[in-house]
N, CA, C and O atoms as a Tripos MOL2 file, in Angstrom:
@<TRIPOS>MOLECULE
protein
   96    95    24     0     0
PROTEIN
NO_CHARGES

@<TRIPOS>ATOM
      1 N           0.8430   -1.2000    0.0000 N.3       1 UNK1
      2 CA          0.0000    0.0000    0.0000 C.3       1 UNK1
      3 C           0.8820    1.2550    0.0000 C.2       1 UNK1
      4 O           0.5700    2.3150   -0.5430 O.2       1 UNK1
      5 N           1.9790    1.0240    0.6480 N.am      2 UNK2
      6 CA          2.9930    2.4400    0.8670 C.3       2 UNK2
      7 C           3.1190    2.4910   -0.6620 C.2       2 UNK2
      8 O           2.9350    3.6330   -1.0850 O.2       2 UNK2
      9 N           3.4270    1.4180   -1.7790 N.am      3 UNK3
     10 CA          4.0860    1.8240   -2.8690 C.3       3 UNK3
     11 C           3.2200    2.7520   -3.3390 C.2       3 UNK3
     12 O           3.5250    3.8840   -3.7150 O.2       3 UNK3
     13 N           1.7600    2.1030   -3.3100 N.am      4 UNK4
     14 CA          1.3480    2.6150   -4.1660 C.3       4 UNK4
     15 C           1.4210    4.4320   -3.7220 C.2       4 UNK4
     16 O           1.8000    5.1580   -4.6400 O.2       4 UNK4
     17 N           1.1220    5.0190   -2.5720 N.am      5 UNK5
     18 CA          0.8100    6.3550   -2.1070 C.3       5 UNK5
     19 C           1.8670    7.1580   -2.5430 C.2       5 UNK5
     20 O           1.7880    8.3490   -2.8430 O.2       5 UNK5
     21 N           3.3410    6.1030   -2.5720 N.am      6 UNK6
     22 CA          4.6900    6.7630   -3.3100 C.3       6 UNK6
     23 C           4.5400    7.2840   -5.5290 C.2       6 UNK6
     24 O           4.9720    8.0890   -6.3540 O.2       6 UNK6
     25 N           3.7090    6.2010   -5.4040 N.am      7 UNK7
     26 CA          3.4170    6.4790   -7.1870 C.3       7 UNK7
     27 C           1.9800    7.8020   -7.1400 C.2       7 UNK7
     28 O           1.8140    8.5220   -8.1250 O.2       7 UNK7
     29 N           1.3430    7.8980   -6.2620 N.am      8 UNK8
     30 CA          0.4940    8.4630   -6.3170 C.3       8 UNK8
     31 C           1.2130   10.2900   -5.9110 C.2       8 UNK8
     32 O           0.7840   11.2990   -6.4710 O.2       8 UNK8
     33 N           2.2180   10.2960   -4.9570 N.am      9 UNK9
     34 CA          2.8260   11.0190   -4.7170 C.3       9 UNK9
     35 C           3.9210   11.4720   -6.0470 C.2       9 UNK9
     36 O           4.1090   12.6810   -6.1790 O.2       9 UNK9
     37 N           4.3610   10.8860   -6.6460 N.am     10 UNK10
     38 CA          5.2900   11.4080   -7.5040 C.3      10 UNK10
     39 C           4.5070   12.0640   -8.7930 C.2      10 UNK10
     40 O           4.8910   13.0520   -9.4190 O.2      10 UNK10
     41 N           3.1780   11.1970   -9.0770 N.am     11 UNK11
     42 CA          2.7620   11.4980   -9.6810 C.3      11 UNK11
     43 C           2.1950   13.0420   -9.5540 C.2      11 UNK11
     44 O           2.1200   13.8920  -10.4410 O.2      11 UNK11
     45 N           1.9010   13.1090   -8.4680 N.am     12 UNK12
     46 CA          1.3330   15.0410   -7.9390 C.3      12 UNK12
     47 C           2.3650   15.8640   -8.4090 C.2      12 UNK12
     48 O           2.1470   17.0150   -8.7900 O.2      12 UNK12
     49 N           3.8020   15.1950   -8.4070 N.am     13 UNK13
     50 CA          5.2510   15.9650   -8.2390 C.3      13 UNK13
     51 C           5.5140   16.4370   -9.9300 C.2      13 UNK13
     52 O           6.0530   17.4550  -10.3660 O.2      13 UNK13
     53 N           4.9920   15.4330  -10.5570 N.am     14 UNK14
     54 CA          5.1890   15.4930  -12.0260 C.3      14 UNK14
     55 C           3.8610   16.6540  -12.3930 C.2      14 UNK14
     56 O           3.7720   17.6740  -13.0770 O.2      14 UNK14
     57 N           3.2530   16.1300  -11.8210 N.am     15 UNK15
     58 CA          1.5980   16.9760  -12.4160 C.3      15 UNK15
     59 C           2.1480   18.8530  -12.2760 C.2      15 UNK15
     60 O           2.0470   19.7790  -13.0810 O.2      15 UNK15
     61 N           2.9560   18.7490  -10.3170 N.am     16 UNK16
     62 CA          3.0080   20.0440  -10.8820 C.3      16 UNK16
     63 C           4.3640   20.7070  -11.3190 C.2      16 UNK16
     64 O           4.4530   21.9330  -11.3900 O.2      16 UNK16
     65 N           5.2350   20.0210  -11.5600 N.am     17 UNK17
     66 CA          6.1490   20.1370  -12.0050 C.3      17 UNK17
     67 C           5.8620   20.4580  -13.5380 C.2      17 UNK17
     68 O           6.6050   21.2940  -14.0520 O.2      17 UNK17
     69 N           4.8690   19.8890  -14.3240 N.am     18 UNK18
     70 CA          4.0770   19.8940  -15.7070 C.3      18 UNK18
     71 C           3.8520   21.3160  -15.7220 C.2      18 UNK18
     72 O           4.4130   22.0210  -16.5600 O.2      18 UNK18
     73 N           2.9530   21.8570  -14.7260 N.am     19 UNK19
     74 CA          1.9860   23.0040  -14.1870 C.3      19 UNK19
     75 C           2.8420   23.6890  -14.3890 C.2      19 UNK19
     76 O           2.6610   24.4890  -15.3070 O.2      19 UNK19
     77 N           3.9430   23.7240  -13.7880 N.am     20 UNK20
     78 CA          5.4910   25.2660  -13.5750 C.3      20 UNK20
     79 C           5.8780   25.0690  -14.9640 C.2      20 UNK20
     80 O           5.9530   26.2110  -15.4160 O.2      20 UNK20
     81 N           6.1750   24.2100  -15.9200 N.am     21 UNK21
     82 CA          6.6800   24.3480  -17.0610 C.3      21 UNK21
     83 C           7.5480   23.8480  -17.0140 C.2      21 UNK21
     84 O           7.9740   23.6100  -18.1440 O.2      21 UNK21
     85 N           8.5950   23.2390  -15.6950 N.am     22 UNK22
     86 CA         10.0140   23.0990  -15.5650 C.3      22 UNK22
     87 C          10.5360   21.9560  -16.5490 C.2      22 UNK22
     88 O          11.7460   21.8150  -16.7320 O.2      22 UNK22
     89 N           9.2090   20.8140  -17.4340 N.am     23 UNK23
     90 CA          9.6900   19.8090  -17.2050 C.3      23 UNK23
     91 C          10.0000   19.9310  -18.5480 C.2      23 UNK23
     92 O          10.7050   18.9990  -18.9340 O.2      23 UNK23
     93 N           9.5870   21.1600  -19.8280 N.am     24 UNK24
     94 CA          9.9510   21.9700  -21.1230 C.3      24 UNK24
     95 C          11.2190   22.0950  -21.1490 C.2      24 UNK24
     96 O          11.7610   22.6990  -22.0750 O.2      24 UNK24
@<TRIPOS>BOND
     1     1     2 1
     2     2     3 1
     3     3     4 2
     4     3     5 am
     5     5     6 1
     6     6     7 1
     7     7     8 2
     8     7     9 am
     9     9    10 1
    10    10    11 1
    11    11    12 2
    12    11    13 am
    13    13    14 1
    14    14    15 1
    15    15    16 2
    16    15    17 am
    17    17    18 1
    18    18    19 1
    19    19    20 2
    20    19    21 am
    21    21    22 1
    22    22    23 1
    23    23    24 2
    24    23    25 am
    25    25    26 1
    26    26    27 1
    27    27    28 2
    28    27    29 am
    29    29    30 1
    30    30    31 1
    31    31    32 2
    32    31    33 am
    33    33    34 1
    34    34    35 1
    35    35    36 2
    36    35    37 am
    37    37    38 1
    38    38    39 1
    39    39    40 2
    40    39    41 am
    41    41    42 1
    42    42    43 1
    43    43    44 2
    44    43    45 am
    45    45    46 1
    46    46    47 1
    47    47    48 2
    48    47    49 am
    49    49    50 1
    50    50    51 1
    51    51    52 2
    52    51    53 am
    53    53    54 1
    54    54    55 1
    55    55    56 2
    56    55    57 am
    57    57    58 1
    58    58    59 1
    59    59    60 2
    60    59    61 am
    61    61    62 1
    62    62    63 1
    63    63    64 2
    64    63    65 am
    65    65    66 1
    66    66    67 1
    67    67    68 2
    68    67    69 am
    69    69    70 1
    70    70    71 1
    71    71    72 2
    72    71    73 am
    73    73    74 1
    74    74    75 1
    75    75    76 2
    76    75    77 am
    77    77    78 1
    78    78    79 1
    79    79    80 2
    80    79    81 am
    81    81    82 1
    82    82    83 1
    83    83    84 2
    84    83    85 am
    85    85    86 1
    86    86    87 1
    87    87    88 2
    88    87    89 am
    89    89    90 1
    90    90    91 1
    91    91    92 2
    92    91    93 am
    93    93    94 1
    94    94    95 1
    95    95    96 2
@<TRIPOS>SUBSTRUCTURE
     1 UNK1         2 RESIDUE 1 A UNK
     2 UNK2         6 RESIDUE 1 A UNK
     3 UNK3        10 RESIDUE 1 A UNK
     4 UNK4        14 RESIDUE 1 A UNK
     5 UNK5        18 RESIDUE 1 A UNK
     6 UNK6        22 RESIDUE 1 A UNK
     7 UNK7        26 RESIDUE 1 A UNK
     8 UNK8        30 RESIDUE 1 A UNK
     9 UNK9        34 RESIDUE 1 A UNK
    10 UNK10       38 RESIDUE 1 A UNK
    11 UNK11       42 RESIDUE 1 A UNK
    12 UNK12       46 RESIDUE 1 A UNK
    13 UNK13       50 RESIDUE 1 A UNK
    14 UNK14       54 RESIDUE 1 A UNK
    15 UNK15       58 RESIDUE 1 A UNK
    16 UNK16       62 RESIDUE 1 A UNK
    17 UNK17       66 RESIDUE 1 A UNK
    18 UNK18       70 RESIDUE 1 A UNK
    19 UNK19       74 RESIDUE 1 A UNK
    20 UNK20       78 RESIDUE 1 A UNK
    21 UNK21       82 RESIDUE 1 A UNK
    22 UNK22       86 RESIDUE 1 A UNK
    23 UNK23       90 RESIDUE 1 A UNK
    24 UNK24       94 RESIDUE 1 A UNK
């Protein structure tokens, strides 16, 4: 269950990392 909250977590990290533009 931890993994998954870790994929669910990175995934937020990417989402707003997407959001800022940084990942252009």
């Amino acid at each position: 269950m931890q993994k998954k909250q870790s994929g669910l977590q990175l995934q937020g990290v990417v989402c707003q990392c997407l959001s800022n533009g940084r990942f252009r």
